[in-house]
C-alpha positions as CSV (number, residue, x, y, z in Angstrom):
1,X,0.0,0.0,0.0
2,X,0.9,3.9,-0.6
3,X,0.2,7.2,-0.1
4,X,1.4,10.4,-1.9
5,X,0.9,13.8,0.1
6,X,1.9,17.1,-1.4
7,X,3.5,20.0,0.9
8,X,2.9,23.7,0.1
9,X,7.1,24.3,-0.3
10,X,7.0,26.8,2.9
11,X,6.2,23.6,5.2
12,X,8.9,21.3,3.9
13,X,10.2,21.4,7.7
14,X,7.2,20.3,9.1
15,X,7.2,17.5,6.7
16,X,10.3,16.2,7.5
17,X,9.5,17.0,11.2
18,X,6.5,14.7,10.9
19,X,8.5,11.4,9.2
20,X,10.5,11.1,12.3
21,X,7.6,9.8,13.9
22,X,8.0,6.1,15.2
23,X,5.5,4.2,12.8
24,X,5.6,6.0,10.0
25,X,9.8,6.2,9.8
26,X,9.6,2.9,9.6
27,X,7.9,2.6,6.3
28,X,9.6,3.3,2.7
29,X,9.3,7.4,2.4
30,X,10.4,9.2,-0.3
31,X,10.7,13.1,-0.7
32,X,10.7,15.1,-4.6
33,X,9.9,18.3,-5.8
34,X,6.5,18.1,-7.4
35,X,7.4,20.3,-10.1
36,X,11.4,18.9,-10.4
37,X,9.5,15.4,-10.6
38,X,7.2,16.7,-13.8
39,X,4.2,16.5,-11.7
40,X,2.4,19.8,-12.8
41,X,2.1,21.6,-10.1
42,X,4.5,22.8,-7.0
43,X,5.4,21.6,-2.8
44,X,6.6,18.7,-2.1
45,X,5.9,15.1,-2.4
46,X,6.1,12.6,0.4
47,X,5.4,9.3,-0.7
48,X,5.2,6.6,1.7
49,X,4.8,2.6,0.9
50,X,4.6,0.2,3.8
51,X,1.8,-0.7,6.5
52,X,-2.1,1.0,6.0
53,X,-1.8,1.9,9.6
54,X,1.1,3.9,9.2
55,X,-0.1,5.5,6.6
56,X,-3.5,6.6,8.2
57,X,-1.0,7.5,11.0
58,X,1.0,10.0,9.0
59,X,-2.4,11.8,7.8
60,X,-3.7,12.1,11.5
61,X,-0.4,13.7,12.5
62,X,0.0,16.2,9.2
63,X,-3.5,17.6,9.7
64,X,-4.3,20.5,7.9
65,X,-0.7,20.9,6.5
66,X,-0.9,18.3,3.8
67,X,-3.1,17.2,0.7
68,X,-3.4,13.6,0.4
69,X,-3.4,12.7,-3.4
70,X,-6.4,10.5,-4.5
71,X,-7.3,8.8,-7.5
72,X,-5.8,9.1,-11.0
73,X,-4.1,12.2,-9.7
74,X,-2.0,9.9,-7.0
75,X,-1.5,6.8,-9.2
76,X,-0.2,9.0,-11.7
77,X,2.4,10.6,-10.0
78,X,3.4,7.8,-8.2
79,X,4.5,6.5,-12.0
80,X,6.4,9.7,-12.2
81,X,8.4,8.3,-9.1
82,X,9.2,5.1,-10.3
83,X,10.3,5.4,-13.4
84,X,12.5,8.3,-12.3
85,X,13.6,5.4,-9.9
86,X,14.3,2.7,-13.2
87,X,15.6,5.3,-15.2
88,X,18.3,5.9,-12.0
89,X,18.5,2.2,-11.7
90,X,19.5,1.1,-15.7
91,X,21.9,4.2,-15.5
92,X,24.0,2.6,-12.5
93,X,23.5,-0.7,-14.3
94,X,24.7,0.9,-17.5
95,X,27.6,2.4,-16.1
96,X,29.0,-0.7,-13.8
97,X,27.3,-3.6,-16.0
């Protein structure tokens, strides 16, 4: 399971502030620049992958700070992440294959 979260770019402390909490540090989290990522728009994206719990856990905590993405909208730029992620991947492999 996952969950993708956009930060206005003011509250990027806050965002880190709230990954160091016990449950949710535990799962996979990754950080991008919405707009550096080629998502559309601007903030910062926290995307998490790991337990349902921890990820309910994370939106109870953020409260009104952060947008959880839904939908096509979510799934979507969740692509964006991973093949950012292959493309880094075949270009390590490329240059130590």
């Amino acid at each position: 399971m996952y969950g993708v979260f956009r930060f206005d770019s003011e509250s990027v402390a806050e965002a880190r502030e709230l990954l160091e909490d016990d449950l949710v540090s535990r799962q996979s989290v990754t950080l991008r620049d919405a707009k550096t990522l080629g998502a559309g728009f601007e903030g910062l994206l926290v995307f998490i992958e790991g337990a349902e719990s921890a990820i309910k856990r994370f939106e109870e905590i953020s409260g009104h700070e952060v947008e959880k993405l839904q939908g096509d909208k979510a799934e979507s730029v969740y692509r964006l992440l991973k093949k950012e992620e292959e493309d880094a991947a075949q270009g390590v492999g490329f240059l130590f294959g």
